[in-house]
C-alpha positions in Angstrom: 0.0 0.0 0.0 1.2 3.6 -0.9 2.5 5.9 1.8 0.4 8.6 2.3 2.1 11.9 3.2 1.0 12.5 6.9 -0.2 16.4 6.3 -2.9 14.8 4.4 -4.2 11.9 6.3 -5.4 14.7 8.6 -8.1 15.2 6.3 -9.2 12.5 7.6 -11.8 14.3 9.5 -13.4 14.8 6.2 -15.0 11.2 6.8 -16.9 9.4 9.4 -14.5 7.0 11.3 -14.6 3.2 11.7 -13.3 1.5 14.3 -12.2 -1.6 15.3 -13.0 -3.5 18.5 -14.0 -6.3 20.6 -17.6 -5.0 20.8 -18.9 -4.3 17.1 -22.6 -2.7 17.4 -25.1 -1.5 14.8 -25.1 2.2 13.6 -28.4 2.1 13.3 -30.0 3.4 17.1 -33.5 3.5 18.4 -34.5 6.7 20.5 -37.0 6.0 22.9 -38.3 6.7 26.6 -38.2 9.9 28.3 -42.1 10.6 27.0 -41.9 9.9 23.8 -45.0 9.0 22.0 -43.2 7.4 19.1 -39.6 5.5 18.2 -36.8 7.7 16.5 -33.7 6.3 14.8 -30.1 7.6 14.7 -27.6 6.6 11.8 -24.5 6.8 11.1 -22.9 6.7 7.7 -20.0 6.6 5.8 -20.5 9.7 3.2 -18.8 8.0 -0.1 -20.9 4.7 0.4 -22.7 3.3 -2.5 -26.3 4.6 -2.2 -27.2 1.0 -3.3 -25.9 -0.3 0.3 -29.4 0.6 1.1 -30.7 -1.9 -0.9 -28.5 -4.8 1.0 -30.4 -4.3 4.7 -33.8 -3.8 3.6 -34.8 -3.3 6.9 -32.8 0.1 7.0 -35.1 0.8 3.9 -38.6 -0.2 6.1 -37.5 1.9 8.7 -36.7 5.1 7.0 -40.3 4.4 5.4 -42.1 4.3 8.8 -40.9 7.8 10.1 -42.4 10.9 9.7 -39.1 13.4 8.9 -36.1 13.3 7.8 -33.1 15.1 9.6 -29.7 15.8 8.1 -26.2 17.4 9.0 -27.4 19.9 6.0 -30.9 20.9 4.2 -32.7 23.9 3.0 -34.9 23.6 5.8 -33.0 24.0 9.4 -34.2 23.4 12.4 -36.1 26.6 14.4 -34.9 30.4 14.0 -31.7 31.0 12.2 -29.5 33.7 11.9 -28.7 34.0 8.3 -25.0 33.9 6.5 -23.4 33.7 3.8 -20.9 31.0 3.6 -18.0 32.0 1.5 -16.4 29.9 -1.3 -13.3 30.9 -2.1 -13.2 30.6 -6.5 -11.5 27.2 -8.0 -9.0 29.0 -10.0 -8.0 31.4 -6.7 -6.7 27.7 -4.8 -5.6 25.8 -8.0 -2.8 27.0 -10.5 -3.6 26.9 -14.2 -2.5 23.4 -14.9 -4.3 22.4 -11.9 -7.6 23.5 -12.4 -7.1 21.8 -16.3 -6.2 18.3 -14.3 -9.6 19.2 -11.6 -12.0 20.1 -14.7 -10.9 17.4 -17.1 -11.5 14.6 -13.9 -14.8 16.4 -13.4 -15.8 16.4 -17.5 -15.4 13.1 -17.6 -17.7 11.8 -14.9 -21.2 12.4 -14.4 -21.0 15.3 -12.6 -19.1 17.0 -15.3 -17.1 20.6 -16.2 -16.5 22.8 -13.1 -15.8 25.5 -14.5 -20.1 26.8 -14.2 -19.5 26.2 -10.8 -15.9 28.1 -9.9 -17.4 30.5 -7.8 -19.6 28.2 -5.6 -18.1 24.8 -5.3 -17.1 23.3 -1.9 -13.6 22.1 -1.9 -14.9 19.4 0.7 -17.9 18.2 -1.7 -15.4 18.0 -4.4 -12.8 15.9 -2.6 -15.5 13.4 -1.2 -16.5 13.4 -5.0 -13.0 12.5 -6.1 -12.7 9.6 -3.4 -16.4 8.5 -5.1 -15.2 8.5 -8.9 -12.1 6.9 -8.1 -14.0 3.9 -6.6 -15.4 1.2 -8.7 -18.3 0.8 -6.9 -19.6 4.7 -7.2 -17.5 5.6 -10.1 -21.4 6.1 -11.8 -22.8 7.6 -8.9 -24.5 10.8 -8.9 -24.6 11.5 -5.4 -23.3 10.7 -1.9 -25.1 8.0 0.4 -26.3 10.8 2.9 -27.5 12.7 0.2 -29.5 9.4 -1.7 -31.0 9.2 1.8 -32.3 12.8 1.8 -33.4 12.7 -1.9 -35.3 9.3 -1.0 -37.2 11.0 1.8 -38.1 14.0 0.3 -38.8 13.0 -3.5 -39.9 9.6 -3.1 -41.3 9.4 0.2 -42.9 12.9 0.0 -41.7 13.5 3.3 -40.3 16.7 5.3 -36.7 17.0 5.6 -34.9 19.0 8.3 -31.1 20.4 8.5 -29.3 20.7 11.5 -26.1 22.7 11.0 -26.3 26.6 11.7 -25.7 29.0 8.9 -23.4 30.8 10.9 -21.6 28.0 12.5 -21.0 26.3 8.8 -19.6 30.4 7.8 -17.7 30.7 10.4 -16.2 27.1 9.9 -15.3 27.8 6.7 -13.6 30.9 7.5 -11.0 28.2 9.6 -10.3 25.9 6.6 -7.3 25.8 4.2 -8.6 26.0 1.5 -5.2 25.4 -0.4 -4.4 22.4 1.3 -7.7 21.1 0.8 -6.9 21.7 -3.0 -3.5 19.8 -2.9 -5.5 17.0 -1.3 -7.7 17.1 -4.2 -4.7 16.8 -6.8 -3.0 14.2 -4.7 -5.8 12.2 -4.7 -6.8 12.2 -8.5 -3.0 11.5 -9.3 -2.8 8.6 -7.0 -6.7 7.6 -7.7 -7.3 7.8 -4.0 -10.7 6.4 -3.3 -10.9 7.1 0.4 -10.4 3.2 1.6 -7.0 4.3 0.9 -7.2 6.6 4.1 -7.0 3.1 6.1 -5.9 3.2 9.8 -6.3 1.4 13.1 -9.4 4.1 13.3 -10.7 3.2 10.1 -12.1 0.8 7.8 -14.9 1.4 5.6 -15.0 -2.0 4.3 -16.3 -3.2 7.7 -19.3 -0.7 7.3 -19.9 -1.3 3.9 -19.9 -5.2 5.1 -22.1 -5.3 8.2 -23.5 -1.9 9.0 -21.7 -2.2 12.3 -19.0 -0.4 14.6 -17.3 -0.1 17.7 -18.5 2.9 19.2 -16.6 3.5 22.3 -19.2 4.9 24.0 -17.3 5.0 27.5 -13.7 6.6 25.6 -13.0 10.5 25.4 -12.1 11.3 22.2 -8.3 11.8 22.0 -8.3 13.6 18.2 -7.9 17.4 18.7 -9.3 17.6 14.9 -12.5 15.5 15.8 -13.2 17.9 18.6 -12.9 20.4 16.8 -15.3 19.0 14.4 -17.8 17.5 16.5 -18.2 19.6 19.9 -19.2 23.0 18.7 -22.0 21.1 16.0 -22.9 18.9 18.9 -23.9 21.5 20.9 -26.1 22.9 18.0 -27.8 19.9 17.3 -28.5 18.6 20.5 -31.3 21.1 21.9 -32.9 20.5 17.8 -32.7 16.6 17.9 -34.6 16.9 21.4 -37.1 19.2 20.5 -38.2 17.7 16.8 -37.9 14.3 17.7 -41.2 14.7 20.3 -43.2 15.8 17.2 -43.2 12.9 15.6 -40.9 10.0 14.3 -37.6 11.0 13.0 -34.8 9.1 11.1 -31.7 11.0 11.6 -29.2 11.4 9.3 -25.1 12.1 10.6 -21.6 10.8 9.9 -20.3 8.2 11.6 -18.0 10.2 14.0 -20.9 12.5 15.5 -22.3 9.0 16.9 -19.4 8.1 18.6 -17.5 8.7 22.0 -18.5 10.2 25.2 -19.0 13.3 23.5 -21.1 12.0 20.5 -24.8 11.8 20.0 -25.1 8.8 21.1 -24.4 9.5 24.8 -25.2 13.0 24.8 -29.0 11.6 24.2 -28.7 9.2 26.7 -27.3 11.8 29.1 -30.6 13.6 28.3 -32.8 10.5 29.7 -33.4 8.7 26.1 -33.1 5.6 25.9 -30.7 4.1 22.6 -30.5 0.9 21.7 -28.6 -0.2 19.0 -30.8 -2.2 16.1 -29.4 -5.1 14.8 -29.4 -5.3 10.7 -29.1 -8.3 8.8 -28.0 -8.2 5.0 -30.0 -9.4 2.6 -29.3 -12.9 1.7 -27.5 -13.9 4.7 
């Protein structure tokens, strides 16, 4: 396996991480108790999945067709009052040199997604990178879209159901203010160069193939996380989406929609709900066929 330079496997906080571990549990959740009238469900995904992973635990699919709303990391629709705020972009050709942005467009052109150049001043950098990690995999090398957004497109177009956003406006502007944008960029490069695919990103923390296989994880519910970048990532957001989760999820059944990471640790969703007097139990998922 490649060496991967070591400034760029910290963007690994650009994906949901999979763990290994003695105690492998769903990361599919029920939400329950503490009044509620009906069941909720947490999941956590793995954002460059095939969307057709769905279709290999049917009862994921049954699930997500009992509930009433869906809720997201992101959506048109957030949750409550929201400060509005523009969330600044910087332009493609501003973070890539010339012969750069020919190598990013001519990648782009050629999948389905196509030129970049309409969109130069208002891609994500993040979107595109978890796009290049999709092309460069065999199994979503056709795919038009990522697994948590097939999820949101199933609940709202074919489901006919309301869908919900947690992020803030201004926490996602003021995030962005914080990235580097350039070294985003040279992650992008790097990884169409060296076809990058994300499983490449493999660690003692991480292993999408186990997700992809089982829907299950080790969530090391009783560890504090020891990542400064995941912090980072997680704490602030966590704090947002907490006092939303609690409040929508007593209107009605909800089948909530997050990365992997924001599930785990003693700081993740999972036991900052319990801390809150829900009750989560993990739901077991068996693949179709076995």
């Amino acid at each position: 396996m490649r060496k991967i330079p070591i400034l760029f496997f910290l963007m690994f906080l650009l994906l949901p991480i999979l763990t290994y571990g003695q105690n492998r549990e769903s990361v599919l959740w029920k939400i329950s108790g503490n009044g509620l009238e009906n069941d909720s469900y947490l999941f956590g995904t793995y954002h460059i999945a095939s969307y057709h992973l769905i279709d290999s635990f049917p009862e994921l699919r049954n699930i997500m067709e009992e509930c009433e709303f869906g809720i997201f990391e992101k959506d048109v629709n957030p949750i409550g009052e929201v400060e509005c705020a523009e969330i600044i972009s910087p332009p493609l050709d501003s973070v890539f040199t010339p012969d750069e942005y020919s190598l990013v467009d001519s990648f782009f052109t050629n999948s389905p997604y196509g030129s970049i150049k309409p969109h130069n001043n208002e891609a994500s950098l993040q979107a595109m990178l978890h796009t290049v990690w999709m092309l460069n995999a065999p199994e979503t090398k056709n795919q038009e879209m990522s697994f948590d957004d097939y999820i949101s497109f199933y609940f709202s177009d074919s489901l006919q159901k309301e869908t919900f956003g947690l992020d803030e406006p201004v926490e996602m502007a003021n995030s962005a203010k914080k990235h580097n944008h350039r070294l985003i960029a040279e992650f992008i490069i790097y990884s169409i160069k060296h076809k990058l695919d994300g499983q490449d990103l493999k660690s003692e923390d991480f292993n999408g193939e186990l997700y992809i296989k089982s829907l299950q994880n080790d969530m090391r519910l009783t560890e504090e996380v020891s990542s400064e970048i995941i912090k980072e990532g997680t704490l602030e957001r966590h704090s947002i989406w907490l006092p939303k989760i609690t409040t929508i999820i007593k209107e009605g059944s909800c089948f909530i929609v997050v990365g992997l990471t924001h599930l785990q640790y003693k700081t993740g969703l999972i036991s900052l709900l319990q801390s809150e007097g829900y009750t989560l139990e993990p739901v077991k998922l068996e693949k179709y066929g076995f």
